[in-house]
C-alpha positions in Angstrom: 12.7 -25.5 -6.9 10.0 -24.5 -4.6 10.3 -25.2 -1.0 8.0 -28.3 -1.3 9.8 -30.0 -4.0 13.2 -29.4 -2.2 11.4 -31.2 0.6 10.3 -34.0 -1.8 14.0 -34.1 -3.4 16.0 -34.8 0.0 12.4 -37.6 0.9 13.6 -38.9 -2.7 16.9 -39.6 -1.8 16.3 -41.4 1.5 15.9 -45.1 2.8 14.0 -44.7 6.1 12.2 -41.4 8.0 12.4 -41.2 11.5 10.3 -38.2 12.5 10.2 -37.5 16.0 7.4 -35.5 18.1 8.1 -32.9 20.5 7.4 -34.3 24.3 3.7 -34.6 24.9 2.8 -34.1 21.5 0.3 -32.1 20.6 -2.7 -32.2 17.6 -0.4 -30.2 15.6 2.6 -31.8 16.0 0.6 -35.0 15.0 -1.2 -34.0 12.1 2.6 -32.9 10.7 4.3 -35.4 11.9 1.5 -38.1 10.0 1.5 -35.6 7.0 5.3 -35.7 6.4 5.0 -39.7 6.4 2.7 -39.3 3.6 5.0 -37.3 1.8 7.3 -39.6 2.6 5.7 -42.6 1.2 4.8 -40.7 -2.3 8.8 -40.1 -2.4 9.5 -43.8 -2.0 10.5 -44.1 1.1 8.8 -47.4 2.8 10.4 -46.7 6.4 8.7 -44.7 8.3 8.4 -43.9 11.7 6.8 -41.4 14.0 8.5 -41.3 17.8 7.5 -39.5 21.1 8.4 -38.8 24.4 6.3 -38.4 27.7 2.8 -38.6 27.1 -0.2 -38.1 25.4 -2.9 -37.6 28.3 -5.2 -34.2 26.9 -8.6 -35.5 26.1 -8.6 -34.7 22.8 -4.9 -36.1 22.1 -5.7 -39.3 23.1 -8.9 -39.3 20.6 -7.0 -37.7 18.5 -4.0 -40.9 17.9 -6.9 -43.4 18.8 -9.8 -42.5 16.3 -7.2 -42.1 13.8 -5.3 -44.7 14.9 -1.4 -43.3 14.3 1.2 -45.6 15.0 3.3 -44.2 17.2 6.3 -45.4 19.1 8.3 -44.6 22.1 11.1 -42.6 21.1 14.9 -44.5 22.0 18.0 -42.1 21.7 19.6 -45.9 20.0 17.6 -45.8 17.1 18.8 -42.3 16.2 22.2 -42.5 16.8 22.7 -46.0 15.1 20.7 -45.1 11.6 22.3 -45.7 8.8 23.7 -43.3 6.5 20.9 -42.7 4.5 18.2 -42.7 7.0 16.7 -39.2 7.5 15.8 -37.5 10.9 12.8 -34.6 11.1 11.5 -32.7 13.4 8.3 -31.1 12.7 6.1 -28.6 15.4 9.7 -28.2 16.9 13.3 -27.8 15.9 16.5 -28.1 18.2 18.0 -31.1 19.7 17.5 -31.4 23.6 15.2 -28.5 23.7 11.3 -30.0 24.4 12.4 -32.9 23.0 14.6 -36.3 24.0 17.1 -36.2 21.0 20.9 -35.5 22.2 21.8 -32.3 21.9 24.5 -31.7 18.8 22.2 -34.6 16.9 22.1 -33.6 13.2 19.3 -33.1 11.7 17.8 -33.3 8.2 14.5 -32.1 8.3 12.9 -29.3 10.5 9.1 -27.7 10.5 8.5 -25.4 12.5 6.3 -22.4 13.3 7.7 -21.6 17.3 10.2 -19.3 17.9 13.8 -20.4 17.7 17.3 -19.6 16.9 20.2 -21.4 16.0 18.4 -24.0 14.0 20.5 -26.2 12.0 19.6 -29.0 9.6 19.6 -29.9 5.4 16.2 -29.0 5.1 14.1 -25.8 7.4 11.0 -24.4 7.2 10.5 -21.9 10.2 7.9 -19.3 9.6 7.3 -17.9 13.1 4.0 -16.0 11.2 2.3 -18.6 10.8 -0.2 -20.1 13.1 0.4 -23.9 12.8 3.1 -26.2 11.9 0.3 -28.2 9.7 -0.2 -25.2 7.9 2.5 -26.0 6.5 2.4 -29.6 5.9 -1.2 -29.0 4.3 0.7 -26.7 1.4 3.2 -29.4 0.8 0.1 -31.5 0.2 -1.3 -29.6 -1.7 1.8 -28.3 -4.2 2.7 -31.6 -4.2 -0.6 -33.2 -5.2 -0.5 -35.9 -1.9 -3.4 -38.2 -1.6 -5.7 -36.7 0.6 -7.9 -39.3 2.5 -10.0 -38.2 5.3 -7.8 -39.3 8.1 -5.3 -36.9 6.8 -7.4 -33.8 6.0 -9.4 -34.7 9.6 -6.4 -34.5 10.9 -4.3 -31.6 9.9 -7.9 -29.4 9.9 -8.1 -30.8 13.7 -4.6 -29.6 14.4 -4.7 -26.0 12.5 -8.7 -25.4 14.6 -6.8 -26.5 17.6 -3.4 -24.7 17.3 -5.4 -21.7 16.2 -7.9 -21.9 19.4 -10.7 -22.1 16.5 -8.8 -19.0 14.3 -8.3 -16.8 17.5 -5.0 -17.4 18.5 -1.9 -16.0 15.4 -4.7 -17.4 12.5 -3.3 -15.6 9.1 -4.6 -15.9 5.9 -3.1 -19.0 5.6 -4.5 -20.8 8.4 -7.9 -19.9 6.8 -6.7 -21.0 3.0 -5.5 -24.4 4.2 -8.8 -25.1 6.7 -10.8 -24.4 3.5 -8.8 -26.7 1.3 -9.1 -29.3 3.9 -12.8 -28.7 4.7 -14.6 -30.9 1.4 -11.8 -34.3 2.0 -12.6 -34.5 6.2 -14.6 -37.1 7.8 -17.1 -35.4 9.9 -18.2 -37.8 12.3 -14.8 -38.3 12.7 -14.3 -34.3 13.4 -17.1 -34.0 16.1 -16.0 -37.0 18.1 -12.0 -35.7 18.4 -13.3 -32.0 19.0 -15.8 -33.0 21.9 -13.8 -35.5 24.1 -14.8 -36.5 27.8 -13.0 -34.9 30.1 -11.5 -37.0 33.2 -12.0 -36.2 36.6 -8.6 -35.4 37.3 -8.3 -32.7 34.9 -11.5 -31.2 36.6 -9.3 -32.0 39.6 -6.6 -29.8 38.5 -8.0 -26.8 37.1 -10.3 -26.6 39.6 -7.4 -26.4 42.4 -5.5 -24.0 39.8 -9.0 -21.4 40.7 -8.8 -22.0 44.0 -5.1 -21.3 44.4 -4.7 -18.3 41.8 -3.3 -14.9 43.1 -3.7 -11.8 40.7 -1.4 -9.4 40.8 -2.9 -6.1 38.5 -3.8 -8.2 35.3 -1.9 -10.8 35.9 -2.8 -14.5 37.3 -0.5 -16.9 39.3 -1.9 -20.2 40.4 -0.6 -23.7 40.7 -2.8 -27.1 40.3 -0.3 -28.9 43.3 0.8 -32.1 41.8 -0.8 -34.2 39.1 -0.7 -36.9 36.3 -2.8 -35.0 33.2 -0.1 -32.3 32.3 -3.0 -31.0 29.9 -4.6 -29.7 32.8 -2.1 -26.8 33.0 -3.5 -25.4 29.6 -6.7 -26.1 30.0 -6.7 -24.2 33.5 -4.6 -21.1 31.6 -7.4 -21.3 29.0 -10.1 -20.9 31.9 -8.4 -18.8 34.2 -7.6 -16.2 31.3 -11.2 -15.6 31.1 -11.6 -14.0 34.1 -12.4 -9.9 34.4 -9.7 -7.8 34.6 -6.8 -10.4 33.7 -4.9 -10.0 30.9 -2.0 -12.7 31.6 -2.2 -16.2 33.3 0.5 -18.5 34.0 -0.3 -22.1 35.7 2.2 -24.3 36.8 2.1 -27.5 38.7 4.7 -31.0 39.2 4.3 -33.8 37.4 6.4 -36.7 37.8 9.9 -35.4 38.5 9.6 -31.8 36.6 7.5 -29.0 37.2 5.5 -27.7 33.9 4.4 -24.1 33.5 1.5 -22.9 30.7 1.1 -19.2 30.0 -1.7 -17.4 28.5 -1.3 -13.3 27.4 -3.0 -11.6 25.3 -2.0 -8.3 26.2 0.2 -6.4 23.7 2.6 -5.1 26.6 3.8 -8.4 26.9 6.0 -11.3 25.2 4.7 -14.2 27.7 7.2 -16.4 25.5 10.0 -14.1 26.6 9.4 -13.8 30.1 9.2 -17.3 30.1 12.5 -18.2 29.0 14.0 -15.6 30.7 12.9 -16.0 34.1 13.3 -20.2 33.9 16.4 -20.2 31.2 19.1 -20.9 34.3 17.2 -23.6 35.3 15.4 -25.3 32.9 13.7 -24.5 29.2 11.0 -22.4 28.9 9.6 -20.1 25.8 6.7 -19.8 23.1 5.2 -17.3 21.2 4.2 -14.1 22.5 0.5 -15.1 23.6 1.3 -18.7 24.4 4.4 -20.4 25.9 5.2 -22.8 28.0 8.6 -24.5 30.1 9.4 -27.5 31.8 11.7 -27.6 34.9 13.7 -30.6 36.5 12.4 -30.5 40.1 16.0 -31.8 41.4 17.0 -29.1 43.7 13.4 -28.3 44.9 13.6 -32.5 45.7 16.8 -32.3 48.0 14.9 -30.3 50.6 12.5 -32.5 51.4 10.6 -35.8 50.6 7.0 -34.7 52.1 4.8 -33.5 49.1 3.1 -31.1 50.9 6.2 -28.9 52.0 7.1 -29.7 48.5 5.2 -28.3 47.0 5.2 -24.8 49.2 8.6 -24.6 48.3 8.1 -24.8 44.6 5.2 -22.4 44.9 7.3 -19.7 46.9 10.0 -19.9 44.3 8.1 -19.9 41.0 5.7 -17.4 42.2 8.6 -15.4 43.4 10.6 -15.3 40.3 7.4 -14.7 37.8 6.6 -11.5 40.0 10.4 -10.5 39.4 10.2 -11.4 35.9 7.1 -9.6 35.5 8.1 -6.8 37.8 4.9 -7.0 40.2 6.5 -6.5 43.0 4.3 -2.9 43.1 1.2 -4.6 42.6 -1.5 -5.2 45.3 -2.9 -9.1 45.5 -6.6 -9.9 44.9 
């Protein structure tokens, strides 16, 4: 069998489908996650439910679930570990327990889709191709080998998610990426596509980035900056997305505290450097952190930076000094001047 039908085999032979999101999903992770419910349904299964953890506050996420109105649900560790035998778990646009995500660690797993680095992953049923661009690459071939029903809200979607993943087929696009937009391109509403691709943008994202310029240190071609603390963790991208555009810098890593972690978003499109590495190695003692080699990301429980102090403002200096300081020994900058 191919990989699609040994997907749509194991669907066959389950009562319920509990797919859960990586935190703050994402368009891709979306698309997938709605895709694989389709699947789903065309195997029989009637049950089916798409979970998530922390929040959905980028612009165009929030149009994204509302102007194609997925039914999501907060994600409860209960509902996992009390499923019945027959109910199947997936993960798709991720793929271990506990990491990016609020499943328990040693969790089993049935289904994972993923295009992100990883290692170790364990379940009945993996896809991981680290080549490809998107997770909903994926899911739009299963569609497609598998002759799904395609309605505009699905091909809106999962053409939404590969343009976006894909930073509009700059960012890791292959072949495929280009094969599954134009597969996509005849079933999608277009209305629908210029409203989720041109969202408002809310002051406090403007907020953010905007403090993220006026904070940034470079370092040779490499940009450090912080946006303090904020509520729209999709700031952090969008203000490595900006900042990377700036003469003469080649990486950019933002970070910034939101609620009782501090997030980091890295940009690098220089060859010389595996930004998902560095990542994960300079944060892997103290929290997760890791992505491809142009794109990564990391979360870190602010606990020990909290125990110094309750004021925000030394807070924050402290989780400045300390990031900074360990990205310019990660990066070994130490020989570079400042501009």
């Amino acid at each position: 069998m191919s990989t699609a039908q040994q997907l749509h085999a194991l669907l066959a032979d389950g009562s319920e489908l509990n797919i859960v999101c990586h935190n703050n999903p994402d368009p891709d992770c979306l698309a997938s996650a709605l895709a694989l419910g389709r699947i789903a349904a065309a195997a029989g299964i009637d049950e089916r439910h798409i979970f998530y953890s922390g929040d959905i506050s980028h612009q165009q996420n929030r149009a994204f679930v509302n102007l194609l109105d997925i039914d999501l649900k907060r994600f409860d560790p209960e509902v996992i570990q009390d499923r019945p035998s027959d109910s199947l778990l997936a993960f798709v646009d991720h793929s271990v327990p506990g990491a990016n995500n609020q499943v328990p660690p040693e969790t089993a797993v049935d289904i994972v889709i993923d295009h992100h680095p990883a290692k170790d992953i364990e379940a009945r049923f993996v896809d991981h191709r680290e080549e490809l661009g998107a997770a909903a690459t994926m899911l739009t071939q299963y569609v497609r080998e598998l002759d799904i029903d395609l309605d505009d809200t699905l091909a809106t979607a999962l053409l939404i998610a590969i343009r976006s993943e894909t930073l509009g087929f700059l960012r890791g696009a292959t072949r495929a990426e280009y094969d599954a937009a134009g597969f996509l391109h005849d079933h999608t509403d277009r209305g629908l596509l210029r409203q989720i691709s041109s969202p408002s943008v809310t002051g406090e994202t403007l907020d953010a980035i905007s403090t993220a310029i006026d904070n940034r240190v470079t370092k040779g071609a490499v940009l450090i900056s912080h946006v303090g603390r904020t509520t729209e963790r999709d700031a952090l991208p969008q203000a490595a997305d900006y900042l990377a555009t700036l003469e003469g810098v080649e990486t950019t890593i933002i970070f910034g505290i939101i609620n009782d972690t501090i997030q980091l978003s890295a940009r690098s499109p220089d060859p010389r450097v595996h930004i998902g590495n560095v990542l994960r190695e300079v944060f892997e003692d103290v929290g997760s952190a890791g992505g491809h080699h142009d794109v990564a990301g990391g979360e870190i429980p602010l606990g020990i930076f909290a125990d110094y102090t309750t004021e925000d403002t030394q807070l924050l200096a402290i989780v400045e000094r300390v990031i900074t300081a360990r990205l310019v020994a990660g990066l070994n900058l130490s020989d570079k001047s400042e501009n």
